[in-house]
CHARMM-style PDB file with segment names, atoms N, HN, CA, C and O in Angstrom:
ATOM      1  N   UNK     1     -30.872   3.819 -34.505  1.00  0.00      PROA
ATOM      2  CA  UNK     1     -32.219   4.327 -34.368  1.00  0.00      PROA
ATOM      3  C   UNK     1     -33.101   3.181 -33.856  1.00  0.00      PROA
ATOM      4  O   UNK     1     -33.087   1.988 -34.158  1.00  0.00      PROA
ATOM      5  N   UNK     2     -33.867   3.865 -33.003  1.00  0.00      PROA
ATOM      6  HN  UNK     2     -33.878   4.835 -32.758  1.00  0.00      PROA
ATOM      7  CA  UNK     2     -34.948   2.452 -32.488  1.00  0.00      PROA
ATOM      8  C   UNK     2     -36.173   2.398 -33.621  1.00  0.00      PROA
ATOM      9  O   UNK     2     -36.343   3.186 -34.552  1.00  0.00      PROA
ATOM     10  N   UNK     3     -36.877   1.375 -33.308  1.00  0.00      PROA
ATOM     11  HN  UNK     3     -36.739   0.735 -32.552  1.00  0.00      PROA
ATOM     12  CA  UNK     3     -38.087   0.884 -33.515  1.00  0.00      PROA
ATOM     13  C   UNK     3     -39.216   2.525 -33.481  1.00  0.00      PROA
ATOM     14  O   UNK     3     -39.804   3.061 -34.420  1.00  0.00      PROA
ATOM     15  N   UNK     4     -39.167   2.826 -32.367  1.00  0.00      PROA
ATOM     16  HN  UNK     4     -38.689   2.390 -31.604  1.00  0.00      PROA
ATOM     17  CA  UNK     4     -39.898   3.377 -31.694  1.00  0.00      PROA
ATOM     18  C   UNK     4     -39.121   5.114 -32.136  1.00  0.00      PROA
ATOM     19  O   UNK     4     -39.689   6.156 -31.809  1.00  0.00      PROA
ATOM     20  N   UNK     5     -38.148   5.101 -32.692  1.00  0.00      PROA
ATOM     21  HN  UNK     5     -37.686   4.254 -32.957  1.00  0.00      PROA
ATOM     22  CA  UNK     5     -38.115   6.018 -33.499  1.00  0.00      PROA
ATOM     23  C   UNK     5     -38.185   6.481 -34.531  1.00  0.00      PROA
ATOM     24  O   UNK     5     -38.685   7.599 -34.656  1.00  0.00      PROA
ATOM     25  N   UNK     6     -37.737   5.820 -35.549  1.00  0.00      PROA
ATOM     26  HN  UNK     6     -37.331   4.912 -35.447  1.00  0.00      PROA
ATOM     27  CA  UNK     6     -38.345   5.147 -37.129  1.00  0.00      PROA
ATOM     28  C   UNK     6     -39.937   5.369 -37.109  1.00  0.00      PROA
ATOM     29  O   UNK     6     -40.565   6.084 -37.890  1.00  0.00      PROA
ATOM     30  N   UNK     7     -40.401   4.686 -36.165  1.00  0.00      PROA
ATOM     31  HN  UNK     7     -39.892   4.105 -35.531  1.00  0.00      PROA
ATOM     32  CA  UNK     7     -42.072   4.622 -36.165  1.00  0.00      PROA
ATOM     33  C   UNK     7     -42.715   6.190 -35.827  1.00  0.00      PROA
ATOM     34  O   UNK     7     -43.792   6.598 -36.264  1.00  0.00      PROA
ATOM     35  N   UNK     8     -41.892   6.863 -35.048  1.00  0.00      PROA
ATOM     36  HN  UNK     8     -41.018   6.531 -34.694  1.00  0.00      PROA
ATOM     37  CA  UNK     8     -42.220   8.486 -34.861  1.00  0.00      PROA
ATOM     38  C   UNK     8     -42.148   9.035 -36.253  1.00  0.00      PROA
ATOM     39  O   UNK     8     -43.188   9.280 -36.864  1.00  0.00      PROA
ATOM     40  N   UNK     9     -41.051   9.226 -36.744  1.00  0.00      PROA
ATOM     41  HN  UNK     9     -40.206   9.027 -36.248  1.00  0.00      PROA
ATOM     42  CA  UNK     9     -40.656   9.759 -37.841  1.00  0.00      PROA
ATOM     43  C   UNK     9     -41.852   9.328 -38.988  1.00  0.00      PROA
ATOM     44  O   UNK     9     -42.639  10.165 -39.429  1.00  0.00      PROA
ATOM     45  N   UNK    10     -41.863   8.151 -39.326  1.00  0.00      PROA
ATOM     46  HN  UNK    10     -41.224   7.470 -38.967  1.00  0.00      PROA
ATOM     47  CA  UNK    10     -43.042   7.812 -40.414  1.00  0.00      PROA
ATOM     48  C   UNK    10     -44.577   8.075 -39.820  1.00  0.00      PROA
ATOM     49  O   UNK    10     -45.497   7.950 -40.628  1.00  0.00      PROA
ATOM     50  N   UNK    11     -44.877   8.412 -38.520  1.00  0.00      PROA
ATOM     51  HN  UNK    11     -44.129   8.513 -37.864  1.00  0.00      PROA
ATOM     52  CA  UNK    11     -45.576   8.474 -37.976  1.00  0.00      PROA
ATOM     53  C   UNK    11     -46.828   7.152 -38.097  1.00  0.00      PROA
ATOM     54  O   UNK    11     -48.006   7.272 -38.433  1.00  0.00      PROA
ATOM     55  N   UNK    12     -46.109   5.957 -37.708  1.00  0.00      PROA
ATOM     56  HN  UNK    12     -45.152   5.859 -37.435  1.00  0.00      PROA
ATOM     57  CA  UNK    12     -46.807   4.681 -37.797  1.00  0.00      PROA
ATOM     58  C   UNK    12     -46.729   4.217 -36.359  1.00  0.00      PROA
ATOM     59  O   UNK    12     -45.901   4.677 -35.573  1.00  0.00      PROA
ATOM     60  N   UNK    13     -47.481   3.435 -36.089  1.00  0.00      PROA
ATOM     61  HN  UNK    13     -48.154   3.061 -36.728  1.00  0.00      PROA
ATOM     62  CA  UNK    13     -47.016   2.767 -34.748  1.00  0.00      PROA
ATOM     63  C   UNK    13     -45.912   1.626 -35.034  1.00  0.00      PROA
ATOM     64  O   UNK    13     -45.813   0.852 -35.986  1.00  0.00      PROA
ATOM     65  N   UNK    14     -45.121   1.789 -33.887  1.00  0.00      PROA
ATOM     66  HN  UNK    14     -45.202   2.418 -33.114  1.00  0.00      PROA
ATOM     67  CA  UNK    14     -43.999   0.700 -33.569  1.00  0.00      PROA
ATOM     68  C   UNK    14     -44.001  -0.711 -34.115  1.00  0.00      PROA
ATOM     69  O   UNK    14     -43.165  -1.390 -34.710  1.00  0.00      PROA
ATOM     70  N   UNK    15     -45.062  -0.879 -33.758  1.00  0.00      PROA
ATOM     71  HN  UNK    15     -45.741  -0.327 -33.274  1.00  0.00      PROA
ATOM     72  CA  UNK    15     -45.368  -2.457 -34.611  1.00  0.00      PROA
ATOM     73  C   UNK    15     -45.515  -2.462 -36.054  1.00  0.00      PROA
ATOM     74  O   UNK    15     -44.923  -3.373 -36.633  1.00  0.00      PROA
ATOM     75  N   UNK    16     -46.090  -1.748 -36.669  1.00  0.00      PROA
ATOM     76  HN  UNK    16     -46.571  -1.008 -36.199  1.00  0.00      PROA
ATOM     77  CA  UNK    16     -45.748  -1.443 -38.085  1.00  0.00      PROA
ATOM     78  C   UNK    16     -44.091  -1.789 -38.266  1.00  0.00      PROA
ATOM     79  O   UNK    16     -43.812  -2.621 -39.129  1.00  0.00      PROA
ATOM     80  N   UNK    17     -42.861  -1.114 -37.398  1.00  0.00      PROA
ATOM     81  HN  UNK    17     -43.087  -0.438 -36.697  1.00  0.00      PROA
ATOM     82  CA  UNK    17     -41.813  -1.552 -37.873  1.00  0.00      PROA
ATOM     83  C   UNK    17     -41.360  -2.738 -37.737  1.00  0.00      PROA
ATOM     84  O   UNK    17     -40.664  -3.303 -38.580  1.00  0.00      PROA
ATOM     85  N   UNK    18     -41.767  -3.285 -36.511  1.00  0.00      PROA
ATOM     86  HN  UNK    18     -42.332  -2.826 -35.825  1.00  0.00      PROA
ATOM     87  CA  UNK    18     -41.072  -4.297 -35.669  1.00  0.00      PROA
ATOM     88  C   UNK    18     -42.196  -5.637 -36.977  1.00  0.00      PROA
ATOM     89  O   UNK    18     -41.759  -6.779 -37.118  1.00  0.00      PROA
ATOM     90  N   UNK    19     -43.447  -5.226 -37.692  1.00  0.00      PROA
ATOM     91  HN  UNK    19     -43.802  -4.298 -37.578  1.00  0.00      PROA
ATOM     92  CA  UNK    19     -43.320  -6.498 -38.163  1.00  0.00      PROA
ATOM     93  C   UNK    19     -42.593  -6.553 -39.307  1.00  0.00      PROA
ATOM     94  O   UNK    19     -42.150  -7.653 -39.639  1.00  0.00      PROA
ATOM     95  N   UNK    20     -42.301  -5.278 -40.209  1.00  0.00      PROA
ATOM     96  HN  UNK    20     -42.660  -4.385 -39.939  1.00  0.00      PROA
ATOM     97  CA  UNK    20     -41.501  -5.358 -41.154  1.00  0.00      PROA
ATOM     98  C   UNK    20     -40.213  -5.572 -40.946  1.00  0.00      PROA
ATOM     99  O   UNK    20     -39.511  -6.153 -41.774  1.00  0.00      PROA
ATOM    100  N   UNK    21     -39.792  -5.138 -39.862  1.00  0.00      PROA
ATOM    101  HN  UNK    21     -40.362  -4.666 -39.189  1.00  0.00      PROA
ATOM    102  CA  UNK    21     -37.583  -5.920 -39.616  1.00  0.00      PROA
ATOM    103  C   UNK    21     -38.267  -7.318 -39.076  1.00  0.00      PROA
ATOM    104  O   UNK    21     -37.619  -8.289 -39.469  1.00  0.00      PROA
ATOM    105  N   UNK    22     -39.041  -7.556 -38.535  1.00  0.00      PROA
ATOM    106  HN  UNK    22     -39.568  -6.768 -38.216  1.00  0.00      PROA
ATOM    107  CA  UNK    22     -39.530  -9.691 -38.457  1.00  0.00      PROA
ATOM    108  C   UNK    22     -40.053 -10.098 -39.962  1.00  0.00      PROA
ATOM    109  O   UNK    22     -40.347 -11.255 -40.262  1.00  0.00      PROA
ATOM    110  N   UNK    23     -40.100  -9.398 -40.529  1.00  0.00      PROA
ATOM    111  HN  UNK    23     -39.862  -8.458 -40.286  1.00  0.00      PROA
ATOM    112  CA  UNK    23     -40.136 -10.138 -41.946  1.00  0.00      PROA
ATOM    113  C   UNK    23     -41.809 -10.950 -42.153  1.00  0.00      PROA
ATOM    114  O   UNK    23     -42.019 -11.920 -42.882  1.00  0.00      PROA
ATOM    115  N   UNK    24     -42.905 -10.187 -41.238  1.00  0.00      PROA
ATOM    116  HN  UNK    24     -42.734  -9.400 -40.646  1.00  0.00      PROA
ATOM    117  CA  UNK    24     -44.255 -10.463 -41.084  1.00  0.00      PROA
ATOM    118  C   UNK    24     -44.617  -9.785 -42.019  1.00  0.00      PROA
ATOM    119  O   UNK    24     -45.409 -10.544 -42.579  1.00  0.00      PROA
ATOM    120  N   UNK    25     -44.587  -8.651 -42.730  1.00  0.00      PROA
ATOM    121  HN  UNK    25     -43.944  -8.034 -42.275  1.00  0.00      PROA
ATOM    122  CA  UNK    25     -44.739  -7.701 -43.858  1.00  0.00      PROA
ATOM    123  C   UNK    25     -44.156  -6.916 -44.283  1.00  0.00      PROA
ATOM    124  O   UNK    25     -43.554  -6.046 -43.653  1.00  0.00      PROA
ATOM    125  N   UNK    26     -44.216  -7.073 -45.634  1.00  0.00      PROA
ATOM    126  HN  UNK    26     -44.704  -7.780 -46.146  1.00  0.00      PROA
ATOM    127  CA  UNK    26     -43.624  -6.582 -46.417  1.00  0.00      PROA
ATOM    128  C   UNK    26     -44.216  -4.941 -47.159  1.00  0.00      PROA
ATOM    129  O   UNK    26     -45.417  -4.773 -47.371  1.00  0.00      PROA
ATOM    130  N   UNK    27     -43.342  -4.027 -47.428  1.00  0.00      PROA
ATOM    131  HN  UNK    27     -42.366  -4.164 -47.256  1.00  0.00      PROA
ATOM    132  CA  UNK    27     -43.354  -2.607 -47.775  1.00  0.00      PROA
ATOM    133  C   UNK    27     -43.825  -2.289 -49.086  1.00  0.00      PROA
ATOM    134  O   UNK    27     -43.139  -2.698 -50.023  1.00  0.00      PROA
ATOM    135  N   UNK    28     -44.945  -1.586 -49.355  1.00  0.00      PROA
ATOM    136  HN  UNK    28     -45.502  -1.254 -48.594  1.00  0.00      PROA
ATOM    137  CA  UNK    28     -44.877  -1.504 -51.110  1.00  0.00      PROA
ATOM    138  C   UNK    28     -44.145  -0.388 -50.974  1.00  0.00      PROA
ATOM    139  O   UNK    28     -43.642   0.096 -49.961  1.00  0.00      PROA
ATOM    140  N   UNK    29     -44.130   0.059 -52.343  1.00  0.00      PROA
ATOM    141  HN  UNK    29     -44.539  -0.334 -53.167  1.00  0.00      PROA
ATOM    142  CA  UNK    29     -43.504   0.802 -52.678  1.00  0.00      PROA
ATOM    143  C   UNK    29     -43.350   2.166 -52.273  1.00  0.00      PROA
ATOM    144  O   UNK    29     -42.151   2.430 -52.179  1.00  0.00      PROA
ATOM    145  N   UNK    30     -44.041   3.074 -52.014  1.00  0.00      PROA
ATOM    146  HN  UNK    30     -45.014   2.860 -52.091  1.00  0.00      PROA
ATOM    147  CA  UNK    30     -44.672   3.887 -51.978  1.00  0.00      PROA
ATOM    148  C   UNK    30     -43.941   4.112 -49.885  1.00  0.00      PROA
ATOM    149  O   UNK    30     -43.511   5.142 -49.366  1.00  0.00      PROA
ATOM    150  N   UNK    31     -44.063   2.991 -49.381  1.00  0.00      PROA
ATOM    151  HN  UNK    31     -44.412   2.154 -49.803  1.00  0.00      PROA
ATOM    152  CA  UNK    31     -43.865   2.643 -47.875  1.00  0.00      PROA
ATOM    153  C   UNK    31     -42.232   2.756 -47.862  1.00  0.00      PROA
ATOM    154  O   UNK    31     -41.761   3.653 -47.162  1.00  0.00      PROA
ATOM    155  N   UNK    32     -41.344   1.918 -48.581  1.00  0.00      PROA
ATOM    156  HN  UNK    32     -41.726   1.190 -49.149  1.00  0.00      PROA
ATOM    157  CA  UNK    32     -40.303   1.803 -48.703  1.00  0.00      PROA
ATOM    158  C   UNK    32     -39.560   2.934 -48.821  1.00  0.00      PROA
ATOM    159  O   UNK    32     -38.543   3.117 -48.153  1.00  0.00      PROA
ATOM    160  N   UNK    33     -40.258   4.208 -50.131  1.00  0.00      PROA
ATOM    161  HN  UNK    33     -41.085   4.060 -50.673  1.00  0.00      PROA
ATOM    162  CA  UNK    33     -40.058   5.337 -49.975  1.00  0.00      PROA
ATOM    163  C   UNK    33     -39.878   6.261 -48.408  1.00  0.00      PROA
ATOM    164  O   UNK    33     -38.976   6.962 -47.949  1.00  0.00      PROA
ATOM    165  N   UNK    34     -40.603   6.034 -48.146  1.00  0.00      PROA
ATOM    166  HN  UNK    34     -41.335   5.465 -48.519  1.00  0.00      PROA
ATOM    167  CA  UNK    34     -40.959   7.083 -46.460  1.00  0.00      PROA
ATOM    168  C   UNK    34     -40.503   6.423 -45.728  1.00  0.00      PROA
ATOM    169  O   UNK    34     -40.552   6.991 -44.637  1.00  0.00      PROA
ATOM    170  N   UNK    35     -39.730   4.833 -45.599  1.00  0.00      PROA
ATOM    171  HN  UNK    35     -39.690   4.372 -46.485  1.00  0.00      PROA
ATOM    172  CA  UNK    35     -39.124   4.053 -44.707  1.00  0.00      PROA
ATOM    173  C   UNK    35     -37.607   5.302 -45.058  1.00  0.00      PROA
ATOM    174  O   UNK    35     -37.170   6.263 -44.425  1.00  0.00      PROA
ATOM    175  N   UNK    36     -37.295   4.788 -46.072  1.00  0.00      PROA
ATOM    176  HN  UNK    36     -37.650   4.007 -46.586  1.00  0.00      PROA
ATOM    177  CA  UNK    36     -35.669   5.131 -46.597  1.00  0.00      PROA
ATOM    178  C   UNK    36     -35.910   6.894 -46.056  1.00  0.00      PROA
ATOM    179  O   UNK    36     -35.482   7.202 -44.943  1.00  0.00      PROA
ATOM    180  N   UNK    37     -36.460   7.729 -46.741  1.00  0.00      PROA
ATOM    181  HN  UNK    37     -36.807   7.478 -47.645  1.00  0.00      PROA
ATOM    182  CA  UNK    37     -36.803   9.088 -46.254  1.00  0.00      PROA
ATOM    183  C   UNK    37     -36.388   9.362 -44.422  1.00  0.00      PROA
ATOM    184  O   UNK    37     -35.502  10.141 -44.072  1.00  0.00      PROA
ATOM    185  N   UNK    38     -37.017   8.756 -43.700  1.00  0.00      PROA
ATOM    186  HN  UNK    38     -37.737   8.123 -43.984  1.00  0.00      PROA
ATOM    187  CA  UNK    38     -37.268   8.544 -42.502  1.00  0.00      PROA
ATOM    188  C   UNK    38     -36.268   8.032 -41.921  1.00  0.00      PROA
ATOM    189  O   UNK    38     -36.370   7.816 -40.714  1.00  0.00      PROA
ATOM    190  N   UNK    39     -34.987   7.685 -42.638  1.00  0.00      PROA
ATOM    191  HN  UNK    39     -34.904   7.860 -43.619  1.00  0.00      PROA
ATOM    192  CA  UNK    39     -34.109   7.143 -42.335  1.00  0.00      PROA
ATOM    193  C   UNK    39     -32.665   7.951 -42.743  1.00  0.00      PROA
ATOM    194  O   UNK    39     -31.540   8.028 -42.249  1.00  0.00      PROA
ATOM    195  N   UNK    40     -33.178   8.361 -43.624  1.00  0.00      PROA
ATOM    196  HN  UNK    40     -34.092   8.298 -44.025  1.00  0.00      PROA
ATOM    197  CA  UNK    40     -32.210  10.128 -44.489  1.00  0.00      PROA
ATOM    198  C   UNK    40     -31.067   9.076 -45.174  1.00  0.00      PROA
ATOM    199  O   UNK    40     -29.849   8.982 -45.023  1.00  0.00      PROA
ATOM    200  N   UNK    41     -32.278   8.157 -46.191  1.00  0.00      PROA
ATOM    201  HN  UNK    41     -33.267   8.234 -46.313  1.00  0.00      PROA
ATOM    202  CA  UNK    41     -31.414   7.383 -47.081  1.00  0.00      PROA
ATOM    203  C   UNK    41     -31.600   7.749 -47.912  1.00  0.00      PROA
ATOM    204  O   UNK    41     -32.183   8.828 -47.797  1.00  0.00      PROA
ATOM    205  N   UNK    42     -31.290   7.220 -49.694  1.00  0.00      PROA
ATOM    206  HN  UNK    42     -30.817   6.344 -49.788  1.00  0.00      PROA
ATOM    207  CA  UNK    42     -31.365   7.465 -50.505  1.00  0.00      PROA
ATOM    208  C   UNK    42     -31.902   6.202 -50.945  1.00  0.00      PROA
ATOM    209  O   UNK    42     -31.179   5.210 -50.849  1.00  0.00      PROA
ATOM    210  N   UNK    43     -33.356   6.067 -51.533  1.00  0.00      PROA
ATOM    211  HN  UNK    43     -33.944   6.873 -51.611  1.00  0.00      PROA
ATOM    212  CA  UNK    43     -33.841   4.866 -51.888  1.00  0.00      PROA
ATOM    213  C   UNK    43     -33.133   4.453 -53.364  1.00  0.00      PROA
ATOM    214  O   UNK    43     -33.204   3.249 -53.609  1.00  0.00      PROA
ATOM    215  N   UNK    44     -32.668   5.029 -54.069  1.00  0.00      PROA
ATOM    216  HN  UNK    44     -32.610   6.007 -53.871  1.00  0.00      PROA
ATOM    217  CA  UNK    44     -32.297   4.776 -55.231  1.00  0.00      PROA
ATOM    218  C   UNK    44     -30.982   3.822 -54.818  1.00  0.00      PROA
ATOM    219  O   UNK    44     -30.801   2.678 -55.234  1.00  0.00      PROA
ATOM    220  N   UNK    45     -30.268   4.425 -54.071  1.00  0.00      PROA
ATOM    221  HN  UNK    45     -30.416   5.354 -53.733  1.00  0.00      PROA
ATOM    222  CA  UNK    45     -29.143   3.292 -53.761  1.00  0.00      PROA
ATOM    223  C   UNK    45     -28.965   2.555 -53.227  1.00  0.00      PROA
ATOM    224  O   UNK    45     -27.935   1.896 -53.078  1.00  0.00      PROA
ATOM    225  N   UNK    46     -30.543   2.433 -52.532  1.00  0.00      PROA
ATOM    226  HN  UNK    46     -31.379   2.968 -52.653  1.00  0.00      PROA
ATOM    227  CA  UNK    46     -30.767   0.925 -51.714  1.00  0.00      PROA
ATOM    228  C   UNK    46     -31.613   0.091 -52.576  1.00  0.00      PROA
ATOM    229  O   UNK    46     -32.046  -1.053 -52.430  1.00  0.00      PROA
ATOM    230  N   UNK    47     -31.696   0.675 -53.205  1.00  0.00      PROA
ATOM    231  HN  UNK    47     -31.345   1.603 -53.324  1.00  0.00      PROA
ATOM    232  CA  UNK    47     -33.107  -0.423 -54.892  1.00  0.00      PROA
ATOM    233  C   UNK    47     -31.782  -0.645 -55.459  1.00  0.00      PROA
ATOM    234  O   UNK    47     -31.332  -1.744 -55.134  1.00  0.00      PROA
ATOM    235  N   UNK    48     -31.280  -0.191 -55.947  1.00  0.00      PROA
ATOM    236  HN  UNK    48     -31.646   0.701 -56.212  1.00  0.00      PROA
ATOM    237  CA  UNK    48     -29.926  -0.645 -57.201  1.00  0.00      PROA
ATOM    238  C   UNK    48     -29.847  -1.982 -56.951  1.00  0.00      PROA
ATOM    239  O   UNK    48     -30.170  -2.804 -57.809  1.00  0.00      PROA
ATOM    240  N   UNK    49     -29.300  -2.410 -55.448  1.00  0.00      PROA
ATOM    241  HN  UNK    49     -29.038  -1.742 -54.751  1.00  0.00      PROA
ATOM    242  CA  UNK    49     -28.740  -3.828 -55.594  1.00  0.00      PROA
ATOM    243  C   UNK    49     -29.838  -4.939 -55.403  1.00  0.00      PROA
ATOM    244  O   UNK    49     -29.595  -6.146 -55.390  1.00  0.00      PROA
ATOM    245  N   UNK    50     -30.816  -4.487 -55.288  1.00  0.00      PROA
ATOM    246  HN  UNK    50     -31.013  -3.507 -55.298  1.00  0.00      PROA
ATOM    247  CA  UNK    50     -31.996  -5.277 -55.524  1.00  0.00      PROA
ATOM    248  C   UNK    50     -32.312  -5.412 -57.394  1.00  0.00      PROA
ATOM    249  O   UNK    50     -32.584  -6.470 -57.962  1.00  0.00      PROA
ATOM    250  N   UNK    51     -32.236  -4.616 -57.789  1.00  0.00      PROA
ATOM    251  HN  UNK    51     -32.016  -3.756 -57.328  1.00  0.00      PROA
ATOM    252  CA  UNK    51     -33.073  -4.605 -59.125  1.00  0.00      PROA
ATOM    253  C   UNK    51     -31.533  -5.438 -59.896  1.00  0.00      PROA
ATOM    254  O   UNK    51     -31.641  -6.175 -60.876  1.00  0.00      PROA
ATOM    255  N   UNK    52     -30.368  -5.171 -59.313  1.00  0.00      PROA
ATOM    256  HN  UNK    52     -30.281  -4.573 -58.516  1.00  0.00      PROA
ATOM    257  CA  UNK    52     -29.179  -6.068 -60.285  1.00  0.00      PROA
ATOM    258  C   UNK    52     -29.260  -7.578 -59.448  1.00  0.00      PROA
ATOM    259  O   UNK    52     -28.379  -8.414 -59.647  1.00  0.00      PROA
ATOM    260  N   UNK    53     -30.040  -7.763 -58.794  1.00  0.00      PROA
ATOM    261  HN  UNK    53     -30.756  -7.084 -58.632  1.00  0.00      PROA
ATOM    262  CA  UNK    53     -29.974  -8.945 -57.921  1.00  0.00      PROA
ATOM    263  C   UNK    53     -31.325  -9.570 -58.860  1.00  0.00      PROA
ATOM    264  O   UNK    53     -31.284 -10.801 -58.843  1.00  0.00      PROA
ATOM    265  N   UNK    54     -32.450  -9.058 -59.633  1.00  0.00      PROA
ATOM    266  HN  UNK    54     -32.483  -8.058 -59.647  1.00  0.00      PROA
ATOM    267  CA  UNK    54     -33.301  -9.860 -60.094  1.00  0.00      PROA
ATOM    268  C   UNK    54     -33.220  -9.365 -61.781  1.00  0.00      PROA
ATOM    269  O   UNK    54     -34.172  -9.658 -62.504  1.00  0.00      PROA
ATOM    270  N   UNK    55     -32.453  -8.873 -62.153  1.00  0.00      PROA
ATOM    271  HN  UNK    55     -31.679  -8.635 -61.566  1.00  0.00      PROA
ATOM    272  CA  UNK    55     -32.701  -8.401 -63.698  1.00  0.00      PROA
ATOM    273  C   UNK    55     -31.162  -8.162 -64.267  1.00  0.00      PROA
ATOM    274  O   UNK    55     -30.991  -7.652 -65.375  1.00  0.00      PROA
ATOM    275  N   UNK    56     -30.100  -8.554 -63.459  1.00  0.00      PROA
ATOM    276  HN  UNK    56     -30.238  -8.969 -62.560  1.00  0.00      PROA
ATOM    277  CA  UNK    56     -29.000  -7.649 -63.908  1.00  0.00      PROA
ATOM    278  C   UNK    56     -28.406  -6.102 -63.636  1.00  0.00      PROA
ATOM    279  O   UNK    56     -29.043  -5.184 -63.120  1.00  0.00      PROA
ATOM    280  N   UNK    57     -27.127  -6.056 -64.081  1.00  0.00      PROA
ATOM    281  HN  UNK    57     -26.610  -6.802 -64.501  1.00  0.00      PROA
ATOM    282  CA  UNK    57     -26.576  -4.530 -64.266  1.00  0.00      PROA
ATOM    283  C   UNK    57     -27.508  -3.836 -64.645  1.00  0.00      PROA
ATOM    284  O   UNK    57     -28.126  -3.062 -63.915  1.00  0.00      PROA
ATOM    285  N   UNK    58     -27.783  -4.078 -66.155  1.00  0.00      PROA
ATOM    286  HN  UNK    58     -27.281  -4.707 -66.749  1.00  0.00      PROA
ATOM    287  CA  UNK    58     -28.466  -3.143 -67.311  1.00  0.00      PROA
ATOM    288  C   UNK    58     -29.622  -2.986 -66.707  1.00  0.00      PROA
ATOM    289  O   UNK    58     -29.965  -1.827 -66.939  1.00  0.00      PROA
ATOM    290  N   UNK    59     -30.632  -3.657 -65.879  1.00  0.00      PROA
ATOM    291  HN  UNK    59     -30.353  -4.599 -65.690  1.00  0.00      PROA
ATOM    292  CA  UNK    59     -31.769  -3.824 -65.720  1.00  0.00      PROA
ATOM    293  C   UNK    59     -31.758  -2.223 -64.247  1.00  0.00      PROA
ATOM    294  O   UNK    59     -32.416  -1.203 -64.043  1.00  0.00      PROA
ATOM    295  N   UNK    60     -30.936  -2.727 -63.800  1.00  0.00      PROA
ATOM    296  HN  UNK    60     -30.402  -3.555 -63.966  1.00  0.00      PROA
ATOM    297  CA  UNK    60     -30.948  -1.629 -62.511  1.00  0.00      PROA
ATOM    298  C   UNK    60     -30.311  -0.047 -62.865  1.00  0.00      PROA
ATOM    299  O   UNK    60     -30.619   1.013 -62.320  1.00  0.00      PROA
ATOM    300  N   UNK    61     -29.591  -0.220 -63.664  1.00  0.00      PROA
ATOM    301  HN  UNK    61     -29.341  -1.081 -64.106  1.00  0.00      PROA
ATOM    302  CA  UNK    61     -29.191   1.182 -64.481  1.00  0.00      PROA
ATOM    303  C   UNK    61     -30.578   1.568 -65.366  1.00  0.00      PROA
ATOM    304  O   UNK    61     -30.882   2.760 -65.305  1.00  0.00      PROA
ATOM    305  N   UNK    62     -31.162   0.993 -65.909  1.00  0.00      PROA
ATOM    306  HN  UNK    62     -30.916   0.025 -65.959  1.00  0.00      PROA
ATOM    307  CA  UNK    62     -32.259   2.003 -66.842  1.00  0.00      PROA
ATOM    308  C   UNK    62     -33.860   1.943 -65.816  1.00  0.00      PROA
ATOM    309  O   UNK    62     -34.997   2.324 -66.094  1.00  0.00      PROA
ATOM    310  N   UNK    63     -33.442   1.466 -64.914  1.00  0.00      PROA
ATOM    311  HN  UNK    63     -32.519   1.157 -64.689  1.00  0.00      PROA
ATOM    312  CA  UNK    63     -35.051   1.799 -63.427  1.00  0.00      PROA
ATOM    313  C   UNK    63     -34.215   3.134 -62.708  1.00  0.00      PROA
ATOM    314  O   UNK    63     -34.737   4.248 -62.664  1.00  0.00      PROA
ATOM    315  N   UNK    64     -33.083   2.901 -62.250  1.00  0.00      PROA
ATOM    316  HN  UNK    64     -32.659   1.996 -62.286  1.00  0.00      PROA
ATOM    317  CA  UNK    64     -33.361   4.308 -61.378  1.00  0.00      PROA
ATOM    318  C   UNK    64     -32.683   5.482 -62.129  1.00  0.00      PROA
ATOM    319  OT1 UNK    64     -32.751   6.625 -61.677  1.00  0.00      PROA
TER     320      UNK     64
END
């Protein structure tokens, strides 16, 4: 998927994506949601290895 399609779908402009994959800004929460959506992911299983990456197993099993 491009830039420029991602950015259709969330209906943001292009640069909105292109600064978040350059690592210029960062997604709250709420963004991350409608990123993953927009992408026909499942945010829960892309948070898991984040939340066992700063809290542990246990920590990422009782958030999602």
């Amino acid at each position: 998927m491009t830039q420029q399609q991602l950015a259709d779908r969330m209906k943001r402009p292009q640069s909105f994506v292109a600064k978040v994959e350059g690592g210029e800004r960062r997604l709250d929460v709420v963004e991350f949601a409608e990123w993953t959506i927009a992408l026909g992911a499942d945010y829960g299983d892309l948070l898991g290895p984040v939340l066992r990456s700063v809290g542990g197993e246990d920590a990422a099993a009782s958030r999602c």
